[in-house]
C-alpha positions in Angstrom: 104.2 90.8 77.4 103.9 92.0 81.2 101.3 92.2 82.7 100.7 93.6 86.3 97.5 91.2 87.9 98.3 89.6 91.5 101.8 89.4 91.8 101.8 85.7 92.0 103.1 85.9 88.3 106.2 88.3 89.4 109.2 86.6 90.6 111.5 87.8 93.4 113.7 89.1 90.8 110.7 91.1 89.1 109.7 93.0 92.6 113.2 93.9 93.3 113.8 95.2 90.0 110.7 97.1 89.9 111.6 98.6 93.8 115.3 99.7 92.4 113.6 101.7 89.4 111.4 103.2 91.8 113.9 104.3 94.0 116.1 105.7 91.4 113.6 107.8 89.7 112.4 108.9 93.3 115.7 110.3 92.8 115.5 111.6 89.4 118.2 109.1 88.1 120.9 111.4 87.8 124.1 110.0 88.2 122.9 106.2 87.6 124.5 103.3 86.9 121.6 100.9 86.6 121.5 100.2 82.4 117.4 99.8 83.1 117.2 103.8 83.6 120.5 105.6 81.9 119.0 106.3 78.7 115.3 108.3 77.5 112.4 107.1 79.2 110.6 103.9 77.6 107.2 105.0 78.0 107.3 108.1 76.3 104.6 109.2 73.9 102.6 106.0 74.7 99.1 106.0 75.3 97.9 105.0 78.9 94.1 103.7 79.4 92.6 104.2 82.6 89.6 102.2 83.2 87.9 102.6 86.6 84.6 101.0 87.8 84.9 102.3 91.3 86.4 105.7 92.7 89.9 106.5 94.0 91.6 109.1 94.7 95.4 108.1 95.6 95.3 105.3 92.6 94.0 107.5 90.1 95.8 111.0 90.6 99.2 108.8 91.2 99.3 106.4 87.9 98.3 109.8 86.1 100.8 111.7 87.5 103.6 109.2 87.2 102.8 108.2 83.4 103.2 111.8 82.8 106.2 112.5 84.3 107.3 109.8 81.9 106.5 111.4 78.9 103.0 109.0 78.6 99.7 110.4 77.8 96.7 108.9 80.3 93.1 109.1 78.9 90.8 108.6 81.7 87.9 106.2 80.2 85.0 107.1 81.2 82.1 104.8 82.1 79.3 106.3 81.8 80.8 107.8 78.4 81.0 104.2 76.8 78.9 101.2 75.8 80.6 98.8 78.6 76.9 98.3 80.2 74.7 97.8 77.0 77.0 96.2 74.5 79.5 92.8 75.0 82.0 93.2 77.3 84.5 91.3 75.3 84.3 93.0 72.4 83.7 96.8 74.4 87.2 96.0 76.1 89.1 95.1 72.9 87.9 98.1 71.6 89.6 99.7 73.6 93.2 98.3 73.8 93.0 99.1 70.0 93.6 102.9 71.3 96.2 102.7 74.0 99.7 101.0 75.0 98.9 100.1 78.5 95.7 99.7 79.9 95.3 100.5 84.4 91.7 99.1 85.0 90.2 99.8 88.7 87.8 96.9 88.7 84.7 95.4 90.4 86.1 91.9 89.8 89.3 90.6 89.1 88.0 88.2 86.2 87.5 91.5 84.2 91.1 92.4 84.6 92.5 89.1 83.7 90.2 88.8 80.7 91.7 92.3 79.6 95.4 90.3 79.9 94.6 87.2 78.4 94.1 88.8 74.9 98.0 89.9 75.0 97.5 92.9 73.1 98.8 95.5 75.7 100.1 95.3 79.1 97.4 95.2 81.7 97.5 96.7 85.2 94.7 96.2 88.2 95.0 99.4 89.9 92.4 97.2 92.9 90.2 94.4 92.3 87.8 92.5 94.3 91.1 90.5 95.1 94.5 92.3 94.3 95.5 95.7 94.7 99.6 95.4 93.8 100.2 99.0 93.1 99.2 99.1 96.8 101.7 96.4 98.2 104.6 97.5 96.5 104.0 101.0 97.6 104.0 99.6 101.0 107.2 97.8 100.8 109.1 100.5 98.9 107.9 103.0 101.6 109.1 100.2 104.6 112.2 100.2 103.3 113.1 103.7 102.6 112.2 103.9 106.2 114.4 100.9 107.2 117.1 101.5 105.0 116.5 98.7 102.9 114.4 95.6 102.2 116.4 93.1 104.2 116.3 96.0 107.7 112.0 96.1 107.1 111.8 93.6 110.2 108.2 92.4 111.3 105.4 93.9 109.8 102.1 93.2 111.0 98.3 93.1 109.5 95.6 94.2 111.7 91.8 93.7 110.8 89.8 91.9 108.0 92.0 89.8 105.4 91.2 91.6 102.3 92.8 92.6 98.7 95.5 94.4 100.0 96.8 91.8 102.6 96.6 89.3 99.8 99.4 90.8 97.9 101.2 92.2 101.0 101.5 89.0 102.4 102.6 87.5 98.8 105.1 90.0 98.6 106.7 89.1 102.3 106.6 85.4 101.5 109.0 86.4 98.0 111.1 88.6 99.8 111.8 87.3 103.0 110.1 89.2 105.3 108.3 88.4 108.4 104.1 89.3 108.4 102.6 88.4 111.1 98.5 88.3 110.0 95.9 89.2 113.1 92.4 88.8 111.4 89.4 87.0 112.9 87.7 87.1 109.2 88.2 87.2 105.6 86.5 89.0 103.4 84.6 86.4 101.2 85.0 88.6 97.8 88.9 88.2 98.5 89.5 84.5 98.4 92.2 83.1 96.4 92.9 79.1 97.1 96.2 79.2 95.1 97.7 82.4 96.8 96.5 81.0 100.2 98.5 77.4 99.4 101.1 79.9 98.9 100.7 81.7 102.0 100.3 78.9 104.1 103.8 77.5 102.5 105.8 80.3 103.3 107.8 80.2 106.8 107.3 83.9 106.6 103.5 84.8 106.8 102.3 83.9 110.6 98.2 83.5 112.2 97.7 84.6 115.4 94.5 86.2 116.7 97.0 87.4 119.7 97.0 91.1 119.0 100.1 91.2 122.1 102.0 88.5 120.4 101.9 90.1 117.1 102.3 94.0 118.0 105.6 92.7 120.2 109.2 93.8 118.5 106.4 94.7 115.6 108.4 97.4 113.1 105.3 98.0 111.2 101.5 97.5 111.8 99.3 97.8 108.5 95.7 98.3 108.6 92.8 98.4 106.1 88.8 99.2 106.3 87.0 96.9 107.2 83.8 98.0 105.1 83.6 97.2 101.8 83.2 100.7 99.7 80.1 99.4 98.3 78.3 99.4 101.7 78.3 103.6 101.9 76.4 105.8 100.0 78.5 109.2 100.9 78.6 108.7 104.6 75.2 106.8 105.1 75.0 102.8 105.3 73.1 101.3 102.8 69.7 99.7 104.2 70.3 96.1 102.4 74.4 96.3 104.3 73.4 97.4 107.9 73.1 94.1 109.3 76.7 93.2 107.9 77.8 96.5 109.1 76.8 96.3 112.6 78.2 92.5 112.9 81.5 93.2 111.4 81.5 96.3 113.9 81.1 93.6 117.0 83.6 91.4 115.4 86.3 93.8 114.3 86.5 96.4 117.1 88.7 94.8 119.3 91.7 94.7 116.8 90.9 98.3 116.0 94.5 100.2 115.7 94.6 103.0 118.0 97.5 105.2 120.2 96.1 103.6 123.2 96.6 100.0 121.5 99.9 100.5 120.8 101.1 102.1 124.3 99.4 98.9 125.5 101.7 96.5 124.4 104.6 99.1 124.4 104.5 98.9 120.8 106.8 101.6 118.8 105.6 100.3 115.0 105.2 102.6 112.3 101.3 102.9 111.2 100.3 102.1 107.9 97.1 102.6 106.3 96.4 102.5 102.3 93.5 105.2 102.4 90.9 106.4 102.5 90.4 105.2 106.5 87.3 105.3 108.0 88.0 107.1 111.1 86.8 105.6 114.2 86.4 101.9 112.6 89.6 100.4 111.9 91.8 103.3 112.4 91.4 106.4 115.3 92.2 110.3 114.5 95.0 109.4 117.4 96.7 107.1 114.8 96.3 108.7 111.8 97.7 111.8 113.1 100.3 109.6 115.6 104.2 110.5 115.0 105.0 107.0 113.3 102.1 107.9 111.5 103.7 107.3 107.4 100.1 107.2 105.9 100.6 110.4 103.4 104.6 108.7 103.1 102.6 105.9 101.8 100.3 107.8 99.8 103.3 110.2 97.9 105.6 107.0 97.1 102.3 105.4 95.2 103.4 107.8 92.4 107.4 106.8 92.6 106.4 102.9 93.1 104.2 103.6 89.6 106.5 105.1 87.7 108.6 102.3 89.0 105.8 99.6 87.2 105.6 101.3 84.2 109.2 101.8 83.0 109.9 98.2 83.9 106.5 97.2 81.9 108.1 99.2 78.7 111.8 98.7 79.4 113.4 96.6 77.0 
């Protein structure tokens, strides 16, 4: 059974073939010769679970939108609506594989999401965990190479800010495929850490350190960028009293890798800018980069729902 966790468990082989389905549905498979996607879609009339513990807006909308376009039929699971916080957790969760054939869960902690895959009874997806968020990362390298005309043209991408869930999987993705990252990040995020996909991070020839922003942003064909507050920390737009201290230090500590227009024309650097959403404007990202021309950010956010229809026909394919 597939399952969809970290992407340490996909091999080279599995991310390219997931990328090719993507970008043949992107372009509604007419005409294809690829035996994965010339015949009725295999996740019609199957029941997709969709478990979230935090908002989203791009994650959600997009694995809803792309199982229905595939002839599945999402039931949003509501929180609040179940007995997840009185009852066993075990015993809540296999409850409710019982009802479904695939089951996304948005989670607070990625021990939740690996539980839900250990029982093998359907295949399990972590639309963003404390520590994963492969959706993400495979949008991102499916919308690098439309732009570069293909995997192998992407170039040097680069990661500016805090190492969190998302660079995780990045970065484990360029390692597998061959492509240069170049990581700028005077911290990681503690909730992140994982030892056994930072040994094999630090293995890879591919995935450089530097804490020289110049040095990285030079010949740089993407630059990739993240918040670097923790959702958890905001209640609406305020700042939690018990987070304010954190807040304010990782403000002193991050604001000098902050990516702006004026940081780019700096170093002369003519990257396109990448963001996952929902930025924090004025943090990690300025309104001049969001709304820059090599802005791709909604180009990002629009492929979510081709790289996810991608996943699932190559979860249900046989």
């Amino acid at each position: 059974m597939k399952h969809l966790i970290s992407l340490k468990e996909q091999s080279k082989e599995d991310i390219l073939e997931i990328l090719n389905i993507a970008g043949i549905l992107k372009n509604s498979g007419k005409d294809s010769k690829v035996p994965e996607i010339t015949g009725p879609s295999p996740c019609r009339d199957k029941k997709m679970l969709m478990l979230f513990e935090k908002g989203s807006t791009r994650t959600y909308i997009s694995f809803a939108a792309a199982a229905f376009d595939l002839g599945m039929h999402p039931i949003p699971v509501n929180s609040s609506a179940t007995q997840l916080n009185s009852m066993n957790f075990a015993d809540e969760i296999k409850t409710m594989m019982l009802y479904g054939d695939a089951f996304v869960y948005r989670a607070l902690n990625v021990r939740n999401v690996e539980y839900a895959a250990s029982l093998n009874m359907i295949p399990v997806i972590d639309a963003c965990s404390n520590k994963y968020h492969p959706a993400q990362s495979l949008t991102d390298i499916f919308t690098m190479a439309e732009i570069s005309g293909g995997i192998e043209k992407i170039g040097k991408v680069v990661w500016l800010g805090i190492e969190n869930n998302v660079s995780n999987t990045l970065a484990l993705l360029c390692a597998k495929l061959g492509i240069h990252i170049y990581i700028v990040s005077p911290m990681v995020d503690p909730d992140s850490v994982d030892k056994d996909l930072q040994h094999m991070l630090e293995s890879s020839s591919f995935v450089h350190r530097t804490l020289d922003v110049g040095e990285a942003l030079q010949d740089a064909n993407f630059v990739h960028t993240d918040t670097w507050m923790n959702m958890e920390y905001f209640d609406k737009e305020a700042i939690k009293s018990e987070f304010k201290e954190e807040f304010e230090r990782r403000k002193e500590l991050f604001f000098p890798y902050q990516l702006s227009a004026s940081l780019l024309k700096k170093y002369n650097c003519n990257a396109k800018i990448m963001h996952c959403m929902p930025c924090h404007e004025g943090y990690e990202i300025t309104r001049d980069a969001m709304d820059h021309p090599n802005s791709v950010l909604f180009q990002q956010a629009k492929n979510r729902y081709h790289t996810e229809k991608g996943i699932l026909w190559w979860m249900f394919k046989k």
